[in-house]
TORTOR-203833 format. One record per residue (C-alpha): residue in one letter; residue number from 0; chain; x, y, z. Coordinates in steps of 0.02 Angstrom, whole numbers, plus 50000, padded with zeros to 5 digits. Each point is the difference from the previous one (the first is absolute). Last residue first. Layout:
N
+------+------+-------+-------+-------+-------+
: zake : guro : kelum :    c1 :    c2 :    c3 :
+------+------+-------+-------+-------+-------+
:    a :  NUM :     A :     X :     Y :     Z :
...
+------+------+-------+-------+-------+-------+
This chain:
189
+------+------+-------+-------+-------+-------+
: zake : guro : kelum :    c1 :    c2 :    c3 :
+------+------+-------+-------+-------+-------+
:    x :  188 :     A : 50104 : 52194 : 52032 :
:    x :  187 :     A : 49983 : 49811 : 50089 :
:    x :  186 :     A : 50003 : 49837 : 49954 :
:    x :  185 :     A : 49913 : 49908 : 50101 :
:    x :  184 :     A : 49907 : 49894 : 49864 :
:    x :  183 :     A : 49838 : 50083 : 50027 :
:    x :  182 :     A : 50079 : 50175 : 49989 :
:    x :  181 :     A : 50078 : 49938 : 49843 :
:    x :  180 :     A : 49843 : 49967 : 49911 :
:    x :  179 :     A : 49922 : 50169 : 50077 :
:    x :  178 :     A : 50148 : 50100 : 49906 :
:    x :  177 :     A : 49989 : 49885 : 49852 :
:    x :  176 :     A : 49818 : 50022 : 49994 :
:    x :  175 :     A : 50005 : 50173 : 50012 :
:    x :  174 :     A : 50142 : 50046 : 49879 :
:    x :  173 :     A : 49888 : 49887 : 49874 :
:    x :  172 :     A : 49851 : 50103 : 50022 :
:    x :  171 :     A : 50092 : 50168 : 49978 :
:    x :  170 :     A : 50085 : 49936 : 49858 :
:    x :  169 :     A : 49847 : 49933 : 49922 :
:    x :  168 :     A : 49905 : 50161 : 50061 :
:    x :  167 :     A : 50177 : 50105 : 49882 :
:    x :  166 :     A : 49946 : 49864 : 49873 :
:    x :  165 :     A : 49848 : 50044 : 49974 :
:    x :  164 :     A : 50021 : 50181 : 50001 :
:    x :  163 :     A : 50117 : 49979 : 49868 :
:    x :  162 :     A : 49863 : 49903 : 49898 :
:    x :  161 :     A : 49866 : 50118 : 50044 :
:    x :  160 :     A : 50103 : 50131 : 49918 :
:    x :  159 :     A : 50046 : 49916 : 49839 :
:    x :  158 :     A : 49797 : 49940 : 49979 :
:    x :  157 :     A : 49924 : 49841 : 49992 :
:    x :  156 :     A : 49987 : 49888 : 49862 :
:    x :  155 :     A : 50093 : 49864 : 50082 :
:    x :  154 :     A : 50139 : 49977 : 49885 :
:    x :  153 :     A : 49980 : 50187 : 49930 :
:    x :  152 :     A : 50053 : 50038 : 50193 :
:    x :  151 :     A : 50130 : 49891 : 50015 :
:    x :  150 :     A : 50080 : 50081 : 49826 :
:    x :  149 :     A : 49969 : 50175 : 50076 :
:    x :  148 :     A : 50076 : 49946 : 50160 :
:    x :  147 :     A : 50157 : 49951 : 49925 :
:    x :  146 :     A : 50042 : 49816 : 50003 :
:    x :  145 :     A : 50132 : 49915 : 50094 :
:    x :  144 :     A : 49922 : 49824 : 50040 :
:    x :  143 :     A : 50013 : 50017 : 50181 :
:    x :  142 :     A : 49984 : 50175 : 50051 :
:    x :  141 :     A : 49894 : 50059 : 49874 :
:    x :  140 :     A : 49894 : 49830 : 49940 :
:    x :  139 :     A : 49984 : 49908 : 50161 :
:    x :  138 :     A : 49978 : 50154 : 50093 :
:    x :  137 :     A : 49855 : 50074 : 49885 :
:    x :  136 :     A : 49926 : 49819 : 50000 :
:    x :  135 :     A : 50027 : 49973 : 50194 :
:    x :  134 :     A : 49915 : 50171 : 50052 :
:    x :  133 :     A : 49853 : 49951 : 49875 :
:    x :  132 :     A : 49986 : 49837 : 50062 :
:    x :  131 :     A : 50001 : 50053 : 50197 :
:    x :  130 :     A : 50164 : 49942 : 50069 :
:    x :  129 :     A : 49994 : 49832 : 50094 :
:    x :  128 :     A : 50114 : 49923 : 49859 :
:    x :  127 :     A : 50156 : 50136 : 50020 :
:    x :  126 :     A : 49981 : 49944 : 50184 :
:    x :  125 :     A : 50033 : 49811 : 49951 :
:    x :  124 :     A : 50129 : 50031 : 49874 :
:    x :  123 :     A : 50101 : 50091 : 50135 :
:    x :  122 :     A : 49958 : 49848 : 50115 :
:    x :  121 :     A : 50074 : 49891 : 49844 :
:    x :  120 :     A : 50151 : 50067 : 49975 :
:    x :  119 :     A : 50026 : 50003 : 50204 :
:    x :  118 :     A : 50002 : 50142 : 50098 :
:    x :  117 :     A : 50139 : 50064 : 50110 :
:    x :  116 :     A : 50055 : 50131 : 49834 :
:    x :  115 :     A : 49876 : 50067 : 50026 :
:    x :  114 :     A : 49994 : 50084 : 50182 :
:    x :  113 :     A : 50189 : 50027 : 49973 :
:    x :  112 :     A : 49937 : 50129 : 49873 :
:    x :  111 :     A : 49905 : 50084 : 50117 :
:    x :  110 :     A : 49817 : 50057 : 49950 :
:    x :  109 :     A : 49985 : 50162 : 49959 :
:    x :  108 :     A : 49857 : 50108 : 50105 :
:    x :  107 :     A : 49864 : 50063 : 49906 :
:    x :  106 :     A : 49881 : 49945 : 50097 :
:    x :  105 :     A : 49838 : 49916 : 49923 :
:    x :  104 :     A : 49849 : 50139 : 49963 :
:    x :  103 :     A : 49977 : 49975 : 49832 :
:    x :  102 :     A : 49980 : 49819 : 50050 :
:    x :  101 :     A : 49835 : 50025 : 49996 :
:    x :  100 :     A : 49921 : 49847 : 49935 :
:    x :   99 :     A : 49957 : 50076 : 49836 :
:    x :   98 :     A : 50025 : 49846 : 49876 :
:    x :   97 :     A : 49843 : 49983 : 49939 :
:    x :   96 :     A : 50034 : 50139 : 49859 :
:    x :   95 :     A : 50144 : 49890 : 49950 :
:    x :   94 :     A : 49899 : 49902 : 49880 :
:    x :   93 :     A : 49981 : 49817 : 50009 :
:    x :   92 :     A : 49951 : 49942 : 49830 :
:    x :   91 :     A : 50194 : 50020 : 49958 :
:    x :   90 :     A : 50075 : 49873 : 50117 :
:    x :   89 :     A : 50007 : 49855 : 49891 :
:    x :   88 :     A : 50036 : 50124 : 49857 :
:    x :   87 :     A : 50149 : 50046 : 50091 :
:    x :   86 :     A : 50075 : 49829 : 50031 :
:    x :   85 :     A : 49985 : 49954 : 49833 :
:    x :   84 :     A : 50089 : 50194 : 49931 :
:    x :   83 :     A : 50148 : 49928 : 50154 :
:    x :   82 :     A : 49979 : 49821 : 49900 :
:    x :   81 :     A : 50040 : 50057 : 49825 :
:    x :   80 :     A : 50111 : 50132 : 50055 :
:    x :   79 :     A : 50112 : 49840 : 50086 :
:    x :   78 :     A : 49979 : 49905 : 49851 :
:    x :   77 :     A : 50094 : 50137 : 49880 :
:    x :   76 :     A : 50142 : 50007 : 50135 :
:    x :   75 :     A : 50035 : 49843 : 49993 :
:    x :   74 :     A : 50008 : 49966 : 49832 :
:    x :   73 :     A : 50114 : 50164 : 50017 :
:    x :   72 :     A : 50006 : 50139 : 49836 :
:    x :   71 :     A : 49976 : 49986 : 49817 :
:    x :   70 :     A : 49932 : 49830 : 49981 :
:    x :   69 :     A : 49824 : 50063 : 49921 :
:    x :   68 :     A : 49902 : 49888 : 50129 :
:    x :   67 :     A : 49821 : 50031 : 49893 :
:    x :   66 :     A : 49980 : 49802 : 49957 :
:    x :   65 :     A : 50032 : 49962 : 50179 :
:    x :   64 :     A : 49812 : 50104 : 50039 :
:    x :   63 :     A : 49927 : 49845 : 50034 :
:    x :   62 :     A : 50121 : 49913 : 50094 :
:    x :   61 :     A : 50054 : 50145 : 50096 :
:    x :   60 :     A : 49797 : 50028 : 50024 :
:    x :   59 :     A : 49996 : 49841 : 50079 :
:    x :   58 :     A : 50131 : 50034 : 50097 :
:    x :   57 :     A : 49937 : 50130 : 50070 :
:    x :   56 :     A : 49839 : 49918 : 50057 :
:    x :   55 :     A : 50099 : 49859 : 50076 :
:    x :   54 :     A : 50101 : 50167 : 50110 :
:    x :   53 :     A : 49848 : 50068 : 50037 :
:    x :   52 :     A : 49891 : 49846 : 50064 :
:    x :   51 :     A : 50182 : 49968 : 50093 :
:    x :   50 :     A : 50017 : 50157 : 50068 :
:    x :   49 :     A : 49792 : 49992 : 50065 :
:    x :   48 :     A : 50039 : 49849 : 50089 :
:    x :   47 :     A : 50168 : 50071 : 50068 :
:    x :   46 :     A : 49898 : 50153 : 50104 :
:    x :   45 :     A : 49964 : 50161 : 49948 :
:    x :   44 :     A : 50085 : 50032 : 49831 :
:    x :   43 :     A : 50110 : 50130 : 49943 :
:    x :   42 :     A : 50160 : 49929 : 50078 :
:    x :   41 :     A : 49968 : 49828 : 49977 :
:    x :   40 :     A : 49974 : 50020 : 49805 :
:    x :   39 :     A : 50189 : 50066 : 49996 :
:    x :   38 :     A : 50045 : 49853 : 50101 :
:    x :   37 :     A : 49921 : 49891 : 49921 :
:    x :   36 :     A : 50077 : 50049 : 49849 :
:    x :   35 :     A : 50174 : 49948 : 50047 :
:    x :   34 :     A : 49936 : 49831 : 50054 :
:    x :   33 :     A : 49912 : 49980 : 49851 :
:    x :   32 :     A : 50138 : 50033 : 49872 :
:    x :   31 :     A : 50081 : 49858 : 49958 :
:    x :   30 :     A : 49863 : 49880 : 50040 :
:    x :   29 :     A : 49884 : 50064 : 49881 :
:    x :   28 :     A : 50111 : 50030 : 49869 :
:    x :   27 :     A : 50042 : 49799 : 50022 :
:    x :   26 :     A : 49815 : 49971 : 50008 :
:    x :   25 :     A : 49975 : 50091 : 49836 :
:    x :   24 :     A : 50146 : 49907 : 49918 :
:    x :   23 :     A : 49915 : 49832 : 50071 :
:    x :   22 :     A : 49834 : 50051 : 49927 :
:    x :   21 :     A : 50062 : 50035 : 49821 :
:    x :   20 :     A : 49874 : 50131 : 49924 :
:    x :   19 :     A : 50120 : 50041 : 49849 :
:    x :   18 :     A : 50004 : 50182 : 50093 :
:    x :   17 :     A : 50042 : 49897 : 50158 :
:    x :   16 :     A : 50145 : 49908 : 49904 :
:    x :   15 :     A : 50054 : 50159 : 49926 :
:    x :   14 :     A : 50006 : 50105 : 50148 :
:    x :   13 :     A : 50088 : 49831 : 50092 :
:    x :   12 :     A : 50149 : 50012 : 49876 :
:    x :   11 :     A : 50039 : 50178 : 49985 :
:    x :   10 :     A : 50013 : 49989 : 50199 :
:    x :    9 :     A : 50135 : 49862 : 49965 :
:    x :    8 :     A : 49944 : 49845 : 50054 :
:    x :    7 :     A : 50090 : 49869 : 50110 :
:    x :    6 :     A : 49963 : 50081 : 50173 :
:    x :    5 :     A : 49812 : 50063 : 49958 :
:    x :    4 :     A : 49975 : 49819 : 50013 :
:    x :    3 :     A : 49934 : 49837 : 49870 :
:    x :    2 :     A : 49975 : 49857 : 50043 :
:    x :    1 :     A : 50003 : 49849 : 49859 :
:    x :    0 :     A : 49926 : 49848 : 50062 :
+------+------+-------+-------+-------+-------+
């Protein structure tokens, strides 16, 4: 039984399997670049069910949209947009108008730098997940993924301004969470 892995073939070689419909070459694509993705879908999702309902529905799309792959620029980096625009529409029916819980009002107090670097990977990843969607979109995409707030905000199909103030709550929030986090933890201020 022949098996095939992401190991043995080229990247050339497992975009034209999968656009010739080959099963193992999609697997193999599949399995080279899910873990990576996860992550990314992890960050704008809620919990890890809804990552992975992103992350197969982004794939899907990279499968379907392989065709388009114009091989000027990263693989990688092609499938990553893919899933941060999947991870977006998954959150798009839920408009950020919902999202005033007052944390207008949150001190503006920095949060030490010692105070983050105690946490974990994945307790940072945990408080960027309890962030309001809208916070955690604008954050995701600005301070994680690098875009400009004009391109986050034509993502969303909100406005520039809303978007920085989005992400100056999302900074508040997160400054919070860390700070209380840590608190709980013993590690003090």
């Amino acid at each position: 039984m022949d098996h095939l892995s992401s190991e043995n073939l080229s990247e050339q070689e497992l975009i034209r399997g999968c656009l010739r419909g080959s099963v193992k070459c999609q697997r193999a694509l599949y399995q080279q670049f899910a873990g990576k993705m996860y992550g990314v879908c992890l960050r704008y999702a809620r919990n890890s069910s809804d990552a992975a309902d992103i992350l197969q529905d982004g794939f899907l799309k990279v499968y379907s949209k392989l065709e388009q792959f114009e091989h000027q620029g990263s693989f990688e980096g092609w499938i990553r947009r893919i899933m941060v625009n999947t991870a977006l529409r998954a959150y798009q029916k839920q408009r950020f108008d919902q999202e005033t819980y007052a944390y207008e009002n949150l001190p503006e107090s920095p949060v030490d730098p010692d105070a983050v670097s105690a946490l974990s990977e994945a307790e940072l990843l945990a408080i960027i997940r309890t962030l309001p969607d809208g916070y955690r979109a604008v954050f995701n995409l600005v301070a994680m993924e690098g875009y400009s707030h004009a391109e986050a905000a034509e993502q969303l199909g909100i406005q520039e301004s809303t978007s920085r103030s989005q992400l100056t709550k999302a900074r508040r929030w997160l400054s919070e969470q860390i700070a209380l986090t840590n608190r709980i933890v013993g590690i003090e201020p």
